[in-house]
C-alpha positions in Angstrom: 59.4 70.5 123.9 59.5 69.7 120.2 59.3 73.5 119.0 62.2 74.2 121.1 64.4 71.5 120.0 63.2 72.4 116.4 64.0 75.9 117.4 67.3 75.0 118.9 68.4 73.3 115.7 67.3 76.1 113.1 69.4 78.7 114.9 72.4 76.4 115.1 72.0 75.7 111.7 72.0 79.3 110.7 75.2 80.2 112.9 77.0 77.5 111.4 76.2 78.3 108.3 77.1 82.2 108.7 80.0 81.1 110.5 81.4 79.1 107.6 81.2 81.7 105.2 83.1 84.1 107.3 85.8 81.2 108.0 86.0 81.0 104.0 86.6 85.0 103.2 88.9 85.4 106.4 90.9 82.3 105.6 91.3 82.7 102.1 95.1 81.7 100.7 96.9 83.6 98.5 99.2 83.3 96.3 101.9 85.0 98.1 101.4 84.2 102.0 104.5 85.7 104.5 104.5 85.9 108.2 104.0 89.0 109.9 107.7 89.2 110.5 108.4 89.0 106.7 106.3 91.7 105.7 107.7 94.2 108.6 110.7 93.5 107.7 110.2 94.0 103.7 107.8 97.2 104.4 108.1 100.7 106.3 106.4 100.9 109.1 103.2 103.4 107.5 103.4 100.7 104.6 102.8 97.5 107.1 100.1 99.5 109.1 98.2 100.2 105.4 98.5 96.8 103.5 98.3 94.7 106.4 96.4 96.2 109.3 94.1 98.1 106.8 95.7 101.2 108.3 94.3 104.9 106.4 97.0 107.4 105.5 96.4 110.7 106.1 94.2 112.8 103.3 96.6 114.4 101.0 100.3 112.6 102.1 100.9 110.6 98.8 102.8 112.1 96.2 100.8 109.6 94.0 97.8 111.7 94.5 98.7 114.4 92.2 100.7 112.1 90.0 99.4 112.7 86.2 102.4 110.3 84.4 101.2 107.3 82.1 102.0 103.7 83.7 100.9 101.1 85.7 100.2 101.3 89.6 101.0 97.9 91.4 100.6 96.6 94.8 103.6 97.7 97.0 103.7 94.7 98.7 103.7 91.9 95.6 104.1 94.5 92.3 100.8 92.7 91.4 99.4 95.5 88.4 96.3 96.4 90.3 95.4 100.0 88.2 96.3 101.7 85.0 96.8 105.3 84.9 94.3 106.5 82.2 91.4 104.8 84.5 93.1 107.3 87.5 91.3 110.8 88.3 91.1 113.7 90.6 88.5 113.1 92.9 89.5 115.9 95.8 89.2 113.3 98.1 92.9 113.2 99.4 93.9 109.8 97.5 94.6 108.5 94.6 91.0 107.4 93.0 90.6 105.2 90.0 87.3 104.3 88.1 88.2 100.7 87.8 90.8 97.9 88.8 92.9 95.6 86.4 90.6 92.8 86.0 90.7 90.3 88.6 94.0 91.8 90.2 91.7 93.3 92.9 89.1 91.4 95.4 86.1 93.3 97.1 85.4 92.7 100.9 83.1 94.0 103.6 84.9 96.0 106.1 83.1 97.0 108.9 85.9 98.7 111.0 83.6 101.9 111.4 80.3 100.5 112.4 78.9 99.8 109.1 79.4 98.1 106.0 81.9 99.5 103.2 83.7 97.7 100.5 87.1 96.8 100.8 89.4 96.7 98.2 92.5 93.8 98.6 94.7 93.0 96.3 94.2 89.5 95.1 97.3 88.3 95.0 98.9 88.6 98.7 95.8 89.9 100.7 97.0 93.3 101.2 94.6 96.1 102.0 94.2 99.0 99.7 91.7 101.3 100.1 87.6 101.3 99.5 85.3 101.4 96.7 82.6 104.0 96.7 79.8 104.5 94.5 81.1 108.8 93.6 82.8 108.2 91.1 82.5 109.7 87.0 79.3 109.1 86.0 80.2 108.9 82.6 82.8 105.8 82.9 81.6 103.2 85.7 80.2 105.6 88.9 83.2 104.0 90.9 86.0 105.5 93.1 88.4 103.6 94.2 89.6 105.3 97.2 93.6 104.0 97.4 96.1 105.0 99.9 99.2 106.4 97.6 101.4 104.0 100.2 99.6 101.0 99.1 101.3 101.4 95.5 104.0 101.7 93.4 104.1 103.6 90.1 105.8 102.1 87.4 105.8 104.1 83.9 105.4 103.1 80.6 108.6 103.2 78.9 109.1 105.6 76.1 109.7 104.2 72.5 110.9 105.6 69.8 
């Protein structure tokens, strides 16, 4: 009877404690929070399925993906900077790809929406799905492609001087 009760205890020790870290990554707050009527109403409706039901466009739709321009690429939802463009790259993969994120500007998660685990990348600033990270990338900077839907962004160029 002991070893059970002993037994009983360990395992509810163990879910709670898995349970509380799930509780902490799904109810993270950030620093911009809106309802889900907000965001439909601020974003199309390919844009809401993307950032906030970590929707996939479809290989090759972004005009971002062939976009070679100099600037800064921030989340469509909050204009958070979330990737420069000389850290961008073709990867043939049907989105936009960078190497590396603005410091910070971009949280990891574990999505496991397919059946197994791959790392999600969320902006940091309102929660908003992007895309995932993958371990493809250029070998000769940091082996990472960040696999971004083109909707998920908006390009803003360096202005020109003179």
């Amino acid at each position: 009877m002991k070893n059970i009760f002993s037994f009983v205890i360990i395992l509810f020790l163990i879910s709670y404690s898995c349970n509380a870290q799930n509780s902490s990554i799904k109810n993270k707050i950030y620093k911009i929070e809106k309802t889900d009527a907000e965001w439909k109403k601020q974003l199309t409706p390919l844009e809401y399925n993307v950032l906030r039901e970590a929707g996939t466009e479809r290989a090759f739709s972004s005009e971002l993906n062939q976009n070679k321009r100099k600037g800064i690429y921030t989340c469509k939802a909050c204009e958070t900077p979330l990737y420069k463009s000389e850290h961008k790259y073709n990867s043939g993969s049907g989105w936009p790809s960078f190497d590396r994120a603005i410091k910070e500007n971009v949280e990891l998660d574990v999505d496991y929406k397919i059946g197994y685990a791959r790392t999600e990348l969320k902006c940091n600033t309102c929660g908003s799905h992007l895309g995932h990270s993958f371990d493809d990338g250029p070998q000769e900077t940091t082996g990472k492609r960040h696999c971004i839907n083109g909707v998920a962004l908006k390009f803003i160029p360096y202005k020109v001087t003179k």
